[in-house]
C-alpha positions in Angstrom: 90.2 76.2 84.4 92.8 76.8 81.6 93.4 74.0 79.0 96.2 71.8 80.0 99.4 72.7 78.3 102.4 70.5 76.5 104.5 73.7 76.0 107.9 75.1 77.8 107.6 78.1 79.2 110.8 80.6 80.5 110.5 83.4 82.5 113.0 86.2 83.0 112.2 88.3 86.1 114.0 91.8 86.6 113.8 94.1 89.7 113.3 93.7 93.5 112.1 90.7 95.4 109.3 91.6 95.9 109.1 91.5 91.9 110.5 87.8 92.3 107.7 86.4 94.3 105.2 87.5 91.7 107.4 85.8 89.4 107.3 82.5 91.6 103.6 82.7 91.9 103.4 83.0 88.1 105.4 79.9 87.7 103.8 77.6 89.8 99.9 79.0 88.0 101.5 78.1 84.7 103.3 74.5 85.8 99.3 73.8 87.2 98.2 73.5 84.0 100.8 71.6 82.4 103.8 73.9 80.9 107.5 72.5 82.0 109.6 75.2 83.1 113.1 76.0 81.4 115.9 78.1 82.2 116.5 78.2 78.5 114.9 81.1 76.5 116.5 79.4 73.0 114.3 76.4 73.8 110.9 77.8 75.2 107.7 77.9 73.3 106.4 80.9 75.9 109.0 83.5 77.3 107.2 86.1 80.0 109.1 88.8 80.8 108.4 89.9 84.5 109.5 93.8 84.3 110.7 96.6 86.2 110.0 100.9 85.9 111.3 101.8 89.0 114.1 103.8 87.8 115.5 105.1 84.3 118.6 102.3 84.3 115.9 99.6 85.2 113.3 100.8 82.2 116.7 100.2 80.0 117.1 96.9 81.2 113.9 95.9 80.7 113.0 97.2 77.4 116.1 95.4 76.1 115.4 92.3 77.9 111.9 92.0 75.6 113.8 93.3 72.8 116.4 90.4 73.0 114.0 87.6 73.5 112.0 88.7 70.7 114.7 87.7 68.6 113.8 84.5 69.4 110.4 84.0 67.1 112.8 84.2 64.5 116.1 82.3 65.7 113.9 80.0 68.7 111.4 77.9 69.3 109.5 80.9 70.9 105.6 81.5 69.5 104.6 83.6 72.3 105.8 86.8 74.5 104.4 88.0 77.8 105.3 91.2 79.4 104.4 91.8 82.9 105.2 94.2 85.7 105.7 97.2 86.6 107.1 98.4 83.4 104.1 97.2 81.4 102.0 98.8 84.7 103.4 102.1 83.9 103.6 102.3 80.4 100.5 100.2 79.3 99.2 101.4 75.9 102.4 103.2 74.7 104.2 99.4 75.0 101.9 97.8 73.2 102.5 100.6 70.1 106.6 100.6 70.8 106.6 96.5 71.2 104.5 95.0 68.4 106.8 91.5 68.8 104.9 91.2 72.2 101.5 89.1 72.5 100.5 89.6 75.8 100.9 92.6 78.2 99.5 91.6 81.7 99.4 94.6 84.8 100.8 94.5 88.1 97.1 92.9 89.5 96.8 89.9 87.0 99.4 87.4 87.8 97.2 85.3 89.2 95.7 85.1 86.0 98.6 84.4 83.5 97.7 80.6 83.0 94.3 81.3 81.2 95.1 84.4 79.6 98.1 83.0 78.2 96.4 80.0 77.2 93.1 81.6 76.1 93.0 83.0 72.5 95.7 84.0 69.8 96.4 87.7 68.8 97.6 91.0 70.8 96.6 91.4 74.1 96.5 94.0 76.7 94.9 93.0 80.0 94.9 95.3 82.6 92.1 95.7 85.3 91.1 98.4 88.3 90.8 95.6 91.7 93.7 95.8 93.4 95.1 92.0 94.2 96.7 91.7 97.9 97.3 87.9 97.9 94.5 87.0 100.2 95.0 83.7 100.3 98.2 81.7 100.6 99.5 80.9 97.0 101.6 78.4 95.1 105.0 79.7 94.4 107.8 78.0 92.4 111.2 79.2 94.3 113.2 81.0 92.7 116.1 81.1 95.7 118.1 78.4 96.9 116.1 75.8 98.9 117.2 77.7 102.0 115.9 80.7 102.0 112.8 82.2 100.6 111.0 86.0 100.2 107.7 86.3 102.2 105.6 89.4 100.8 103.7 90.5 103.6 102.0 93.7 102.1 101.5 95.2 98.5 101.7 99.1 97.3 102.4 102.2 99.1 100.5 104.9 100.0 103.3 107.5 100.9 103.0 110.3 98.2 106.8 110.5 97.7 107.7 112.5 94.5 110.5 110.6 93.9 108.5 107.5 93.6 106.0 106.2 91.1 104.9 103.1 93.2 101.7 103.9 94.2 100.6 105.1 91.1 101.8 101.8 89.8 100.8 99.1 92.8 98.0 101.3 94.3 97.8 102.3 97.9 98.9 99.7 101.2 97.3 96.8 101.2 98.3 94.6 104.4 97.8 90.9 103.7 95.9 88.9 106.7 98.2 87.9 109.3 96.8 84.3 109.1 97.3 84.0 105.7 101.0 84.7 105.8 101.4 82.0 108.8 100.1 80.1 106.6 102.4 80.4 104.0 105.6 80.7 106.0 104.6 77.4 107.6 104.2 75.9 104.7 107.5 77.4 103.3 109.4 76.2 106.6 108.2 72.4 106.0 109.5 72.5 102.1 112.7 72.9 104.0 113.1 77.1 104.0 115.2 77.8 107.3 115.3 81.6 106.7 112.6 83.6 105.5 112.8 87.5 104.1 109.9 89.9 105.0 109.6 92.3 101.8 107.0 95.4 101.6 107.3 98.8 99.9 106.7 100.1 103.2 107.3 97.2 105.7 106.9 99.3 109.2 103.7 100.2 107.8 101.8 96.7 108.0 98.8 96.5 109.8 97.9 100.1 110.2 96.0 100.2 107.3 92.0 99.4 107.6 93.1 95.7 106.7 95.3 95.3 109.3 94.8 93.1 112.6 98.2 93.3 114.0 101.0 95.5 113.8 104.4 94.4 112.5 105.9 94.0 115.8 103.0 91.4 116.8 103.3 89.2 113.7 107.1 89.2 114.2 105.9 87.6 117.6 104.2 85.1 115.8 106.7 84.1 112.9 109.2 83.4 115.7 107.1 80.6 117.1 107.1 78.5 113.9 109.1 75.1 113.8 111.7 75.1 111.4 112.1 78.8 110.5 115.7 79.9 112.0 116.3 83.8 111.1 113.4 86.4 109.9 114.9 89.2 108.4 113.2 92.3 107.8 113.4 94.4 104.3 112.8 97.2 104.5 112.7 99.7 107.8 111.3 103.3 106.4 112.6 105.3 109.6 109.3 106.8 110.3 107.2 103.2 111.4 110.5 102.2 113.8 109.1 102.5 117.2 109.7 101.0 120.7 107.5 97.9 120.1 109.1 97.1 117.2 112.7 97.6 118.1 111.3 95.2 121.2 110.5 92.6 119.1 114.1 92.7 117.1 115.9 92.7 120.3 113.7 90.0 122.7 112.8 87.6 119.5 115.7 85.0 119.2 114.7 84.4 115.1 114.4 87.6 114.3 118.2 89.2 113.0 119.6 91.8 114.7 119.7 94.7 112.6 117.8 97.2 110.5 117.8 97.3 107.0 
């Protein structure tokens, strides 16, 4: 268990949703173990930087997002910089040369981790490791959204080999999380008050076909719908390949589930 903390801690998260959650899961680990959360870089002891090298406009934005709070060891209260993400994924190694301001590069498979390794030790850092996390268990997330609506990561990497895309070399093949595990955590999301929850995955039509699967997506739609509390499930996003008959079923017959495809 990491030490308890006294510090503030800000955290700037670029990219897709999907991006976001792992950015809410990282600040509820680090609020476990003691650091208050501010919106204010200017003010935080620890700034992470939750990136994004998806394309070449969001590399830019990123790089100069970690550039401009590294200003901040000299004009802030800031001791300590964390890059994460798929940014620091893709690039790890030749970051760590290019960004000598930062103290701690994390992969795409350690946010679960951040609290101790941020905590642990002074010094640079690169952690990265092979185990590919999936979120098998329901986790603590600090929400990041208005109180109405929240993101629901049902699935992590891709296994389409699209040349276009560097995903999978950066979040490793489909893994499917258990269909019990994200009941679980839309339940729990639905009695903090959430009314309308937002499926994300790389490839979202994909889910359950994998070895990991149980059910298919059409099935856990099914069993989303029956949750008290939860009033609209949308569903992003539909790679036109996985829409079949049972699924368009379950977005026309479902009264939760919005009527469209995204």
């Amino acid at each position: 268990m990491p030490e308890k903390s006294t510090e503030k801690v800000a955290l700037v998260s670029l990219g897709c949703p999907k991006n976001l959650v792992d950015s809410e899961i990282m600040l509820a680990k680090l609020t476990e173990v003691g650091y208050e959360l501010t919106s204010s870089t200017e003010e935080a002891q620890v700034i992470v930087v939750n990136t994004c090298g998806f394309i070449e406009a969001a590399k830019k934005e990123s790089i100069d997002a970690i550039l401009q709070v590294s200003r901040l060891k000299e004009s802030g209260a800031c001791q300590k910089i964390v890059v994460t993400g798929c940014l620091s994924q893709r690039y790890k190694g030749e970051l760590a040369r290019e960004l000598p301001e930062v103290d701690l590069f994390l992969g795409t498979n350690e946010y679960d981790r951040i609290a101790e390794l941020v905590g642990n030790g002074n010094g640079r850092r690169e952690v990265y490791s092979h185990h590919l996390m999936a979120y098998e268990k329901p986790l603590a997330r600090v929400l990041a959204t208005p109180s109405y609506t929240a993101y629901l990561k049902i699935a992590e990497g891709c296994s389409r080999p699209c040349t276009f895309c560097v995903i999978p070399q950066i979040r490793g093949r489909f893994r499917s999380r258990p269909a019990g595990v994200i009941l679980e955590e839309a339940r729990r999301l639905a009695d903090q008050g959430v009314r309308e929850i937002n499926l994300i995955a790389q490839d979202i039509n994909y889910y359950g076909k994998d070895a990991r699967g149980e059910i298919g997506l059409a099935e856990l739609l099914e069993k989303l719908n029956q949750i008290e509390g939860l009033r609209w499930i949308r569903v992003l996003y539909n790679y036109p390949l996985g829409m079949d008959d049972f699924l368009l079923d379950a977005y026309a017959s479902l009264d939760k589930v919005c009527k469209y495809v995204d």
